[in-house]
C-alpha positions as semicolon CSV with decimal commas, in nm:
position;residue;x (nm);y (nm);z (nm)
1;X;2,639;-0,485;-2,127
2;X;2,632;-0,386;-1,766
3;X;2,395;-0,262;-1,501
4;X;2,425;-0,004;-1,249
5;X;2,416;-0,164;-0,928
6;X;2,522;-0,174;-0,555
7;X;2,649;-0,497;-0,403
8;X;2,479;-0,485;-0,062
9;X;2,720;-0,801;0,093
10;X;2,752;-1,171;0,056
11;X;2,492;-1,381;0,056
12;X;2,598;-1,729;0,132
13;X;2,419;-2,086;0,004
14;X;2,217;-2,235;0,309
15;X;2,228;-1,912;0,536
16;X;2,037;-1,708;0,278
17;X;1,744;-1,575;0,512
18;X;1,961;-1,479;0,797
19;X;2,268;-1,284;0,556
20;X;1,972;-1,103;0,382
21;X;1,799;-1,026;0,711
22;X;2,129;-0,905;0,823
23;X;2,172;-0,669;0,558
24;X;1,904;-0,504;0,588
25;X;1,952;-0,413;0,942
26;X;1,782;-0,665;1,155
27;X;1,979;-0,867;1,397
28;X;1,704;-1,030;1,610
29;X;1,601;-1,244;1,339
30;X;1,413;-1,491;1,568
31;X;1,198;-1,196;1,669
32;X;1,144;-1,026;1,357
33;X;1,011;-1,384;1,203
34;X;0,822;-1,498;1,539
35;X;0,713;-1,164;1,694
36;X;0,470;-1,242;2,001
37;X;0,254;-1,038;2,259
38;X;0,500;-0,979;2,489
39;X;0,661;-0,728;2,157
40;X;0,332;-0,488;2,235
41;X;0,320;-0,176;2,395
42;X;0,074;-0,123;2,678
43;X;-0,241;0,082;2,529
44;X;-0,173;0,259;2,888
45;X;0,152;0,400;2,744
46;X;-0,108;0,663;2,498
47;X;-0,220;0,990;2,629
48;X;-0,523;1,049;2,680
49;X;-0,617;0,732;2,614
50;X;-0,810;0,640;2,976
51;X;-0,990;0,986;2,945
52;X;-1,159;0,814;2,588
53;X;-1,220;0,505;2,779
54;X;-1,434;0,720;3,055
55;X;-1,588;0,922;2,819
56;X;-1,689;0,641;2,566
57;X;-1,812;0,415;2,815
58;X;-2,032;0,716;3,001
59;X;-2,179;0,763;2,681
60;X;-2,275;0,376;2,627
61;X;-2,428;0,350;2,974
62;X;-2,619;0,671;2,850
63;X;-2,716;0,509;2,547
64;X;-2,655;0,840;2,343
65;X;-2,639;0,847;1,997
66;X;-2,285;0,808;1,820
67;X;-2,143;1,014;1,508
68;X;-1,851;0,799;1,350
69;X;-1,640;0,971;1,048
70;X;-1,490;0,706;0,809
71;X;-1,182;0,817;0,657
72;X;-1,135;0,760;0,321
73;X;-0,886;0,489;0,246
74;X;-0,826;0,154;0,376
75;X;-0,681;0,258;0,695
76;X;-1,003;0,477;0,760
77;X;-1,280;0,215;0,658
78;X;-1,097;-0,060;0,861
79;X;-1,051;0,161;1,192
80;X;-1,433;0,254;1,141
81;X;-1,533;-0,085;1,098
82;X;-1,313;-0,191;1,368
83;X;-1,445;0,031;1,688
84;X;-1,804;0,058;1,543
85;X;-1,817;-0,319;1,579
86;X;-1,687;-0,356;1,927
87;X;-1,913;-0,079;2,040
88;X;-2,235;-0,272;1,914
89;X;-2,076;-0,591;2,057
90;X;-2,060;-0,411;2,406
91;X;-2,388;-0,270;2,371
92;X;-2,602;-0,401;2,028
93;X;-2,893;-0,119;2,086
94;X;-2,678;0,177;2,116
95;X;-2,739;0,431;1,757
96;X;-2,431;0,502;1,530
97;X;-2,463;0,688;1,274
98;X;-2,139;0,688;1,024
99;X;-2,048;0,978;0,750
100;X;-1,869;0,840;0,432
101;X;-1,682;1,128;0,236
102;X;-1,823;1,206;-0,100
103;X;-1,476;1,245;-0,280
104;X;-1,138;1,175;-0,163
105;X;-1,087;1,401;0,096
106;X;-0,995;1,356;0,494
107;X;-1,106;1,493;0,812
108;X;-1,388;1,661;1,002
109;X;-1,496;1,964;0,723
110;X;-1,731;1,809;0,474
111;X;-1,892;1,702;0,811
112;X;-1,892;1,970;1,084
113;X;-2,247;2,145;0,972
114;X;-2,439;1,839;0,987
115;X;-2,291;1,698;1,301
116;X;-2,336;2,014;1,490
117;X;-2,716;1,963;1,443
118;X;-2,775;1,641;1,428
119;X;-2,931;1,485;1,804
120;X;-2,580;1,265;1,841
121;X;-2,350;1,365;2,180
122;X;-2,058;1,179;2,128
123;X;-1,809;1,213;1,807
124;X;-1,564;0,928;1,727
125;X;-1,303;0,984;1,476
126;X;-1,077;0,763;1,370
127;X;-0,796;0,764;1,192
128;X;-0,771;1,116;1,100
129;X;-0,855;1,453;1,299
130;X;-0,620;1,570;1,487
131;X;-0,532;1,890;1,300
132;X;-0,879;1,988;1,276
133;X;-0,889;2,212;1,571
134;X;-1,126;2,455;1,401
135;X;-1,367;2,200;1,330
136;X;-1,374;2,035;1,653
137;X;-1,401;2,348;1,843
138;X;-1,743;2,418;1,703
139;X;-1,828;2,077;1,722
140;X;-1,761;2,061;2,135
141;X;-1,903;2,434;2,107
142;X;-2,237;2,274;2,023
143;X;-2,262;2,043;2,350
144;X;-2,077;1,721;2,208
145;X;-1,764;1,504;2,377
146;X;-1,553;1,416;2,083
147;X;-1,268;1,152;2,071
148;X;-0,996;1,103;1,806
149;X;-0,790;0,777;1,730
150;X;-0,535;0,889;1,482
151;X;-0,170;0,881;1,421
152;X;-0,081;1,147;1,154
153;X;0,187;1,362;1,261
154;X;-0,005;1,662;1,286
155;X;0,049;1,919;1,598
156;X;-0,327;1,945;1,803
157;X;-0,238;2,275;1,867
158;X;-0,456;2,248;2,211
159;X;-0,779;2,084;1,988
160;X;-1,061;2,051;2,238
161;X;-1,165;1,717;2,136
162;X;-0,994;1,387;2,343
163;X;-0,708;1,323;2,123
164;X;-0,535;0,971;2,136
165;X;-0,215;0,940;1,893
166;X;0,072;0,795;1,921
167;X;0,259;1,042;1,750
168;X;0,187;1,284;1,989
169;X;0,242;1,054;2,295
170;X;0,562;1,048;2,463
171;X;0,573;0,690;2,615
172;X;0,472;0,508;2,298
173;X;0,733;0,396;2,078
174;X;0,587;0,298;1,813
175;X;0,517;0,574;1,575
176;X;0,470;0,296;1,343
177;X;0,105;0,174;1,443
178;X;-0,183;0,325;1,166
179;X;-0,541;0,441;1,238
180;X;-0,685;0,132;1,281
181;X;-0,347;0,006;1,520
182;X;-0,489;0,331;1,704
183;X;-0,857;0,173;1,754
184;X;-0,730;-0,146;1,817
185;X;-0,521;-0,012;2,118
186;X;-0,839;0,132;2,240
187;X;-1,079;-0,167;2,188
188;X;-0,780;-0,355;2,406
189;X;-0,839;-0,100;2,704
190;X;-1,206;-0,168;2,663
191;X;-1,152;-0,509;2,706
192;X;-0,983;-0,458;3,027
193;X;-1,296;-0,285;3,179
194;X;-1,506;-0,499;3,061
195;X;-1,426;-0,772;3,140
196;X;-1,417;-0,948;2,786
197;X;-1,145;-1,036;2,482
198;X;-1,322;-0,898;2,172
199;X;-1,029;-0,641;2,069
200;X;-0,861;-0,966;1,908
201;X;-1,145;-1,086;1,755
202;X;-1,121;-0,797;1,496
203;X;-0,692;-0,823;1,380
204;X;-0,847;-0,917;1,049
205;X;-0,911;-0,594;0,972
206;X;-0,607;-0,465;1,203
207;X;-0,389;-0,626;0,929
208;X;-0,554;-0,521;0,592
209;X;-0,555;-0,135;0,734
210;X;-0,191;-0,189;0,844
211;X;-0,115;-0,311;0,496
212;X;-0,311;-0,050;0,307
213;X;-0,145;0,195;0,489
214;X;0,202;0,039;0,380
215;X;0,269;0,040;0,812
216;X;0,684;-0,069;0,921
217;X;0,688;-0,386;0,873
218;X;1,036;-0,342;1,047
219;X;0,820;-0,282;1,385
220;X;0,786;-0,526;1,608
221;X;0,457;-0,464;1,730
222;X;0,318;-0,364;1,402
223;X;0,467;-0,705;1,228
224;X;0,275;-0,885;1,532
225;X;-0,078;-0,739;1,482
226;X;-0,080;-0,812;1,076
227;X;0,067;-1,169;1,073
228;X;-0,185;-1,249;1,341
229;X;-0,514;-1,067;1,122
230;X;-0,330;-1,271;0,857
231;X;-0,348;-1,613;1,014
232;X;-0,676;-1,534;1,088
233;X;-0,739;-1,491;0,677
234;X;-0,506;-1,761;0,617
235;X;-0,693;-2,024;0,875
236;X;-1,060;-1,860;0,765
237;X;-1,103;-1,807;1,139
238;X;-1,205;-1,422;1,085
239;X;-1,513;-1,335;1,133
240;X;-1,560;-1,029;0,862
241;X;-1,725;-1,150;0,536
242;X;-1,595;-0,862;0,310
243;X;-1,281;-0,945;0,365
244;X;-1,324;-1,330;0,292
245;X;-1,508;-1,210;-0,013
246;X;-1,238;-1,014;-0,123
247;X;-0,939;-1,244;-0,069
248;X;-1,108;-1,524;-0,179
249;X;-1,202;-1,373;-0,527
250;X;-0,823;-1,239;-0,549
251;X;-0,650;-1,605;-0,457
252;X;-0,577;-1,698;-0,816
253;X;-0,336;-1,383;-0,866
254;X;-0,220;-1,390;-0,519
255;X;-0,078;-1,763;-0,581
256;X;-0,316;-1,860;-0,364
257;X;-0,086;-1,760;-0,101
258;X;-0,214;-1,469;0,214
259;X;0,091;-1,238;0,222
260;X;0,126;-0,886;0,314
261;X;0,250;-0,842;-0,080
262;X;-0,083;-1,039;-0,207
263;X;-0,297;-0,840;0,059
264;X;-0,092;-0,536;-0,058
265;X;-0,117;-0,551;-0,416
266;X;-0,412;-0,728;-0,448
267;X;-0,693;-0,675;-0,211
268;X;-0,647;-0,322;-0,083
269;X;-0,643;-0,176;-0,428
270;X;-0,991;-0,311;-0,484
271;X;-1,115;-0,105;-0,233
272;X;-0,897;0,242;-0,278
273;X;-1,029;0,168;-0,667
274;X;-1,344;0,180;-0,501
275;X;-1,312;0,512;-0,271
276;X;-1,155;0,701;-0,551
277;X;-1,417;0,641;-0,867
278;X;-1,703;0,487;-0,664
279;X;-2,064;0,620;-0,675
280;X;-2,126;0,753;-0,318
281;X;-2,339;0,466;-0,263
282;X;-2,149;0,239;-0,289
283;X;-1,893;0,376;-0,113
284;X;-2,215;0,366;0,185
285;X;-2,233;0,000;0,117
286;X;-1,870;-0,106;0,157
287;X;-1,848;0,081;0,483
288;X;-2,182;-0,150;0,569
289;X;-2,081;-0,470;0,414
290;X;-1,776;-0,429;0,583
291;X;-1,952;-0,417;0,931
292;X;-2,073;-0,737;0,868
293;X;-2,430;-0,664;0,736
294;X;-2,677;-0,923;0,598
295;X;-2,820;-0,739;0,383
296;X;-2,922;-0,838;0,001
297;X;-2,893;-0,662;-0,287
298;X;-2,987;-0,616;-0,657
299;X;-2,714;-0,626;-0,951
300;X;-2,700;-0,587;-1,309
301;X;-2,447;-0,840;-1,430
302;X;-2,358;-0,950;-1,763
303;X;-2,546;-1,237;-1,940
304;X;-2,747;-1,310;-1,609
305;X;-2,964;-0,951;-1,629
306;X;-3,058;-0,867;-1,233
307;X;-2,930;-1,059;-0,946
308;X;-2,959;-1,124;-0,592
309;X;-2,674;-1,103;-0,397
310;X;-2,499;-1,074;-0,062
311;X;-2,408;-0,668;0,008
312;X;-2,014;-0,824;0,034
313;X;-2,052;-0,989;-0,328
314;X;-2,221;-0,699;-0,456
315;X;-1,911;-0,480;-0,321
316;X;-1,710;-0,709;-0,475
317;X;-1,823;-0,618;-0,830
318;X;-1,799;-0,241;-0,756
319;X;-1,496;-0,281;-0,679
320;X;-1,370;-0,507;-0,946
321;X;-1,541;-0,242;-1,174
322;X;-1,383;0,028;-0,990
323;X;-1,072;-0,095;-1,039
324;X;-1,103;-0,164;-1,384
325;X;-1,179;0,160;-1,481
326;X;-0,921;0,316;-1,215
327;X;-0,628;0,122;-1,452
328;X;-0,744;0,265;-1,790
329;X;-0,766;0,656;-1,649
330;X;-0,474;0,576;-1,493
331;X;-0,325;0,485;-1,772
332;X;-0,447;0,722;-2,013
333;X;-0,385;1,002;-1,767
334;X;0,011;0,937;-1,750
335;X;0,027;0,891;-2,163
336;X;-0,104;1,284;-2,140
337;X;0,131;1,378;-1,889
338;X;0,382;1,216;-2,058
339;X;0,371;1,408;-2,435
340;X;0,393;1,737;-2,226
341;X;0,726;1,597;-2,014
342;X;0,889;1,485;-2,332
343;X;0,773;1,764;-2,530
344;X;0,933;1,983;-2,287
345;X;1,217;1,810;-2,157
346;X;1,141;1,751;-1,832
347;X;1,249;1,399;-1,850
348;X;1,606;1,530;-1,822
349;X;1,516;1,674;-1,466
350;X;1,638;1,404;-1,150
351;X;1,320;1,475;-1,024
352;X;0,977;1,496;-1,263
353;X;0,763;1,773;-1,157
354;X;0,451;1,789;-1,344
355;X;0,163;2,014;-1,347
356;X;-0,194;1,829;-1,316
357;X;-0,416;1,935;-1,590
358;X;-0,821;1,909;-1,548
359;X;-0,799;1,627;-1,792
360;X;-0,628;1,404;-1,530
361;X;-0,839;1,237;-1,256
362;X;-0,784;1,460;-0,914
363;X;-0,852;1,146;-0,688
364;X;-0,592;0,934;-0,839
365;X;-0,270;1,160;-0,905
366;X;-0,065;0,933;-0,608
367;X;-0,156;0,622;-0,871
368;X;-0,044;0,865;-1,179
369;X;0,233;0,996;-0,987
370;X;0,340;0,634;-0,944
371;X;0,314;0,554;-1,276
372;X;0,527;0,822;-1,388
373;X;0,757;0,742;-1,167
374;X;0,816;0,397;-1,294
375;X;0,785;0,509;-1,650
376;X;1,095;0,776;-1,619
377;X;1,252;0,572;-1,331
378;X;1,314;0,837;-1,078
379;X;1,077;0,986;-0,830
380;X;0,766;1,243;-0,959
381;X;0,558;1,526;-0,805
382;X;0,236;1,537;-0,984
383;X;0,053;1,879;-0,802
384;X;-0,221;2,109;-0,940
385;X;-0,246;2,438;-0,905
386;X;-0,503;2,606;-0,619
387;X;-0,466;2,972;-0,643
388;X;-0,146;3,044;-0,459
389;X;-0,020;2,683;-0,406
390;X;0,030;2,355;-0,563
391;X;-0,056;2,064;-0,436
392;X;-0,089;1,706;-0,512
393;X;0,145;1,380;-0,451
394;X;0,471;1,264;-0,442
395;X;0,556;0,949;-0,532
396;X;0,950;0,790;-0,486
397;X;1,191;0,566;-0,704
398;X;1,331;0,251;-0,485
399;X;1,563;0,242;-0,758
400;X;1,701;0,604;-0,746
401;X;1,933;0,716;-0,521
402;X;1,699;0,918;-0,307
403;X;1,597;0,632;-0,072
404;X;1,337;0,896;0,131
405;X;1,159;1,106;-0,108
406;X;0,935;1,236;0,155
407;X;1,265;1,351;0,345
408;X;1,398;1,466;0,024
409;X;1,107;1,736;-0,024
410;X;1,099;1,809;0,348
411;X;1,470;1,909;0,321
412;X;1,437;2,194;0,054
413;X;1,270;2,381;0,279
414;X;1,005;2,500;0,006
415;X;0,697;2,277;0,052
416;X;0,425;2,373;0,354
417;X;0,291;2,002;0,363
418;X;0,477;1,679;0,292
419;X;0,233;1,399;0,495
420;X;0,282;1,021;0,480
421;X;0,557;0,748;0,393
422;X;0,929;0,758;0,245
423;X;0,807;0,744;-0,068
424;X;0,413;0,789;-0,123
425;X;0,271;1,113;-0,015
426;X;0,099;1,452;-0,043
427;X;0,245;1,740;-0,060
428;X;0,198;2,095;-0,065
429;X;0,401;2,400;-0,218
430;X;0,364;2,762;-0,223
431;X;0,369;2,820;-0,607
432;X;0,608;3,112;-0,587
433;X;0,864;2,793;-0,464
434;X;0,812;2,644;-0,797
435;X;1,066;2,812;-0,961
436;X;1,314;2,797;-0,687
437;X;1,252;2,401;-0,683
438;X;1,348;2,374;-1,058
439;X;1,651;2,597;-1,014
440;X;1,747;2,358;-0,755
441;X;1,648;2,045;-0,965
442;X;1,868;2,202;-1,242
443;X;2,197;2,176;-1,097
444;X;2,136;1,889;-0,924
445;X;2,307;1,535;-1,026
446;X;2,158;1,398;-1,380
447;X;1,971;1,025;-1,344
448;X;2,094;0,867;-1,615
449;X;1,980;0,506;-1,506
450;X;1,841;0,326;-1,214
451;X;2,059;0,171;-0,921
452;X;1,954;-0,173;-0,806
453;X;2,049;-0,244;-0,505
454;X;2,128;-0,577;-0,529
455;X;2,213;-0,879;-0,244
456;X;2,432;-1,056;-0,435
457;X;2,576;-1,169;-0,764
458;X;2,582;-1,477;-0,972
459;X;2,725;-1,615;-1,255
460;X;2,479;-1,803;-1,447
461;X;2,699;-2,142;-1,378
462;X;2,685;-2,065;-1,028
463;X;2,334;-2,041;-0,993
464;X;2,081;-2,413;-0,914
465;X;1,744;-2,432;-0,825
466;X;1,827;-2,489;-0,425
467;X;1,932;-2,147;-0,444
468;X;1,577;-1,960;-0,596
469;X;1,425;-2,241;-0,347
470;X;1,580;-2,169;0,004
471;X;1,523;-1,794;-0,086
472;X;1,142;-1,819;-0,205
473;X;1,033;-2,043;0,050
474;X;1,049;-1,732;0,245
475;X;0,798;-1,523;0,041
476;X;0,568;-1,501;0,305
477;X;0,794;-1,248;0,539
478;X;0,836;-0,958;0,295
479;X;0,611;-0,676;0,256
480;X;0,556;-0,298;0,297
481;X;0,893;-0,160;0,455
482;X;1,063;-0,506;0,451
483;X;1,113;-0,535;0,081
484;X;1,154;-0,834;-0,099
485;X;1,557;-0,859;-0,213
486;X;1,658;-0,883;-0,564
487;X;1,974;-1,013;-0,719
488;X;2,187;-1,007;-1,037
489;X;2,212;-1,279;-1,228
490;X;2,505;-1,246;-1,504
491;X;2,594;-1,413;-1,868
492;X;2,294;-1,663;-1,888
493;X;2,306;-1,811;-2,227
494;X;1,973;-1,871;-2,445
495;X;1,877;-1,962;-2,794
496;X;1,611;-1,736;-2,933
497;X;1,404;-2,042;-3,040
498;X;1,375;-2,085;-2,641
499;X;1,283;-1,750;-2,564
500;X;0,870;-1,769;-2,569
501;X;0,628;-1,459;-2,610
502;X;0,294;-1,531;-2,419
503;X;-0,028;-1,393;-2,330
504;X;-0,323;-1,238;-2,517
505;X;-0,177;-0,920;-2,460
506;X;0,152;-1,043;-2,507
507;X;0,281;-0,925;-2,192
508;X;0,498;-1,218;-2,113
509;X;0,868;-1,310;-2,204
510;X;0,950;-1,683;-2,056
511;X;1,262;-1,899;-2,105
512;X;1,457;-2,157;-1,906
513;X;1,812;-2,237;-1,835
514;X;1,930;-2,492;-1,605
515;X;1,590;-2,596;-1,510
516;X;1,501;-2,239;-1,385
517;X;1,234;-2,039;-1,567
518;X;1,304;-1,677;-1,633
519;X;0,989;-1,446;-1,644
520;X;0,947;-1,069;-1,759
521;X;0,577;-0,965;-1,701
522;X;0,363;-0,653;-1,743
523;X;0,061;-0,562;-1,607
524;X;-0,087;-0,551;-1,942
525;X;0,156;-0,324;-2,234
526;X;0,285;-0,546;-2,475
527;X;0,670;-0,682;-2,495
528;X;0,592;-0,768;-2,863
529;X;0,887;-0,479;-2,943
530;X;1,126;-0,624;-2,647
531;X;1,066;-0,977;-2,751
532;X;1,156;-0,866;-3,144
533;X;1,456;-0,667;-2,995
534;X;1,597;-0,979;-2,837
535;X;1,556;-1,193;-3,138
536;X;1,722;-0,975;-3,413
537;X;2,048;-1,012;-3,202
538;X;2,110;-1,363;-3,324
539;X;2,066;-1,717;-3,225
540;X;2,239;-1,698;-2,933
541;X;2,189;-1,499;-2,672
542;X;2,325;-1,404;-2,326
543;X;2,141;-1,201;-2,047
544;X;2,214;-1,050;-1,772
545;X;1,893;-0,947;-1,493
546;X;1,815;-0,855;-1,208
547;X;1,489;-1,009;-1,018
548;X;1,314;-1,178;-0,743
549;X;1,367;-1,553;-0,678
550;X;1,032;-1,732;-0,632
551;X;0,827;-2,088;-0,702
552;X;0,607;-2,099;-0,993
553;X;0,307;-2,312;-0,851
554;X;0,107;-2,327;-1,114
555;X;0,367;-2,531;-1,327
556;X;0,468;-2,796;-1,160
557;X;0,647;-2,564;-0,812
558;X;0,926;-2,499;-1,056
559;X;1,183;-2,224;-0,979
560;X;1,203;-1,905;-1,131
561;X;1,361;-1,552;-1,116
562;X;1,090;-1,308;-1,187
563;X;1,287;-1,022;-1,395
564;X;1,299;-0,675;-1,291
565;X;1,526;-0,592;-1,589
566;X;1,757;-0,681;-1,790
567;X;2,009;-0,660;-2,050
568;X;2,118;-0,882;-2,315
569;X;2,387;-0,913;-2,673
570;X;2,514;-1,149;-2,869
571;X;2,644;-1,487;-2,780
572;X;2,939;-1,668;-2,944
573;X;2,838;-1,993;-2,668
574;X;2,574;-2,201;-2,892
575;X;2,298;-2,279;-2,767
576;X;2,093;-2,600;-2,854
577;X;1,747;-2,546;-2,948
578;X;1,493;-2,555;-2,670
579;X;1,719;-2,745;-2,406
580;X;1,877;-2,414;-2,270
């Protein structure tokens, strides 16, 4: 009974926030948990940046009419919402007219036509752009100033629009800041000329686009700006309704705790779910309700027939609906994929590669991908064939031994686009490299099991509650790029008459030793067969797992260790029944 696990150093009783801080690589601890101001960068530091002020601010004395393109993602809606806000604020008259993408697609195309006709003379895009040199060409070609916020590391290639990213700015050093850190940056400089501190007023949505972007938590700057938008959540001091609406309908599953992991894996899912499967309208009215609109709508809901309600709680229900039906194509989509990888051994591969069939959902394959991933525990491309290429998503293992997927593909040499983070994002590959990637994943090193990376090791009669305690009271800190540390816990004894199975969709193993409650959870696939597993190997029983110390508030703040995984046999220690 073992595990296959990496020791990452000594953890020691009392000093167990600054040892695991240490290990992973950050020694200004007081910093990293009390970042301030003075961590920023100066929005001067951006090229470009004081040529967008000019021409922006020409165009509100000019009162022309604005175009704003919303990327589609969090990241997108959030910088839209962010600078389309402070522009009314500086000037409430001024037109802007905003262009929400049909499907899940980025960038200037689906728009250029339009815009080049329409009676607007200034173009704000945030958040994506900068490649688009094509587009924007014909869109300056056609009399209009157009500026870009964005921070994908994508060459201009001399685009003629104003382009402000960090990426391509020498003097910033933070390459970690998102589409909406972008905006903010701006909305600071605006401040400065005029006169007035509105940029702040807005880190609410600063954080949440930060989040749903999975920005480096690791950054200084970055960590600032989203534990700032999140004290402004926390202390119901923000000013943006949709965002209230949101967290406060998510509270119950986020412990009713505002963390970048409850923002993370709560709230910004809700509206992805919403941007991938949503009717076009409402996709229209997120964007709206999450510019603060009044507006009231109509809503079919269960048992009440039509309803009036605020735009923000009728987003709310598209999303939740959304979201719903998001997890069940999500699901059923990775049960397909998964007959044809077992059916043809591709399981055996250190790397899945799967083909995307037209039965599986093109706007989620990053959430299928993911899935996958989990399911065969090592990372997955899931691409679809376009004529001579293939693309789709990658999605990595933190478990596996490749720590930077995205590196990983970059490193073969054989893909033309790998875009995002570590270990989420698209990808593109030239399908006569298909066969020279699985001749490469074929005599590569077998995955026979996951590594945990672990940050330290106890005995079962080692471990007390003050441990799981001084570590959880520091749930608050991890998130994104700062991941929350696991440990090993070895040879904790259990009778099986103490080991409950729980939940309608019995999804739930619990059992306590020592006062500490042990929890293996699902999102919803039953442990009925894991639970059964456990029982027929007698009376006694002794574990070993790996998992996540935190406080169970709903039962009385006692401790637990949230379980990864684990492993288990037969114990020749007795165990009395239900006393652990």
């Amino acid at each position: 009974m073992s595990f296959k696990y990496e020791v990452l150093g000594q953890v020691r009783f009392g000093n167990e926030l600054e040892d695991i801080l240490k290990l992973k690589g950050i020694t200004d601890i007081n910093s990293f948990l009390n970042p301030t101001v003075e961590n920023t960068e100066s929005e001067l530091l951006f090229n470009n940046i004081e040529k967008a002020r000019d021409t922006l601010v020409e165009h509100i004395e000019k009162n022309s009419v604005i175009d704003l393109v919303v990327d589609c993602d969090v990241d997108g809606n959030t910088s839209g919402a962010n600078i389309y806000q402070y522009i009314k604020r500086i000037k409430p008259s001024i037109e802007i007219r905003y262009f929400i993408h049909k499907g899940k697609s980025h960038g200037l195309d689906e728009f250029v036509e339009e815009i080049c006709l329409d009676n607007s003379q200034l173009v704000i895009v945030p958040d994506a752009g900068t490649g688009d040199v094509d587009e924007c060409a014909k869109i300056v070609g056609s009399g209009k100033d157009i500026i870009i916020l964005d921070h994908h590391s994508i060459s201009d290639k001399g685009n003629p629009a104003i382009v402000v990213n960090n990426q391509l700015s020498e003097k910033v050093t933070d390459k970690a800041m998102t589409g909406v850190g972008i905006t903010y940056k701006f909305t600071k400089l605006l401040d400065r000329y005029y006169g007035v501190n509105y940029a702040d007023d807005y880190l609410d949505l600063v954080a949440l686009g930060m989040i749903g972007d999975r920005a480096d938590t690791m950054n200084l700057q970055t960590r600032y700006l989203i534990l700032e938008g999140l004290n402004q959540i926390r202390e119901k001091t923000n000013k943006n309704k949709l965002i209230r609406t949101l967290v406060d309908a998510q509270m119950y599953s986020m412990d009713y705790k505002i963390t970048i992991n409850g923002i993370g894996f709560y709230v910004c899912p809700l509206i992805n779910s919403l941007i991938r499967l949503g009717e076009f309208e409402d996709k229209r009215y997120m964007f709206e309700a999450l510019i603060n609109s009044d507006r009231v709508l109509e809503r079919k809901v269960r048992g009440k027939g039509i309803v009036e309600m605020t735009i923000q709680e009728y987003v709310l229900k598209a999303c939740e609906s959304s979201n719903r039906k998001q997890k069940k194509m999500t699901e059923e989509s990775a049960s397909i994929l998964s007959e044809e990888i077992e059916k043809f051994g591709m399981d055996k591969l250190p790397i899945l590669v799967c083909n995307a069939r037209d039965d599986v959902d093109s706007n989620s394959t990053g959430l299928i991908a993911n899935r996958l991933a989990d399911r065969y525990q090592r990372p997955c491309l899931l691409m679809r064939r376009k004529g001579d290429v293939c693309k789709g998503s990658g999605r990595g293992y933190e478990k596996c031994e490749i720590r930077d997927f995205n590196q990983w593909c970059k490193d073969t040499g054989l893909f033309t686009k790998v875009d995002g983070h570590p270990g989420a994002f698209g990808c593109e590959i030239p399908f006569d490299n298909t066969n020279k990637l699985f001749q490469m994943l074929s005599t590569m090193k077998k995955i026979d099991e996951p590594t945990y990376y672990v940050y330290n090791v106890y005995d079962a009669s080692q471990l007390h509650d003050q441990i799981i305690k001084n570590v959880a009271k520091y749930d608050h800190i991890w998130g994104s790029t700062v991941t929350e540390p696991i440990f090993l816990i070895k040879n904790i004894p259990c009778n099986k008459y103490n080991i409950n199975l729980i939940g309608s969709k019995q999804n739930k193993i619990e059992f306590t030793y020592h006062n500490i409650k042990f929890t293996k959870q699902t999102k919803g696939s039953s442990l009925a067969k894991l639970y059964k597993e456990i029982l027929s190997v007698g009376d006694n029983v002794k574990f070993d797992i790996v998992g996540r110390f935190s406080i169970d508030t709903r039962n009385g703040k006692c401790p637990q260790v949230i379980i990864d995984d684990m492993v288990f046999e037969k114990s020749d220690q007795p165990q009395g029944f239900a006393f652990g």
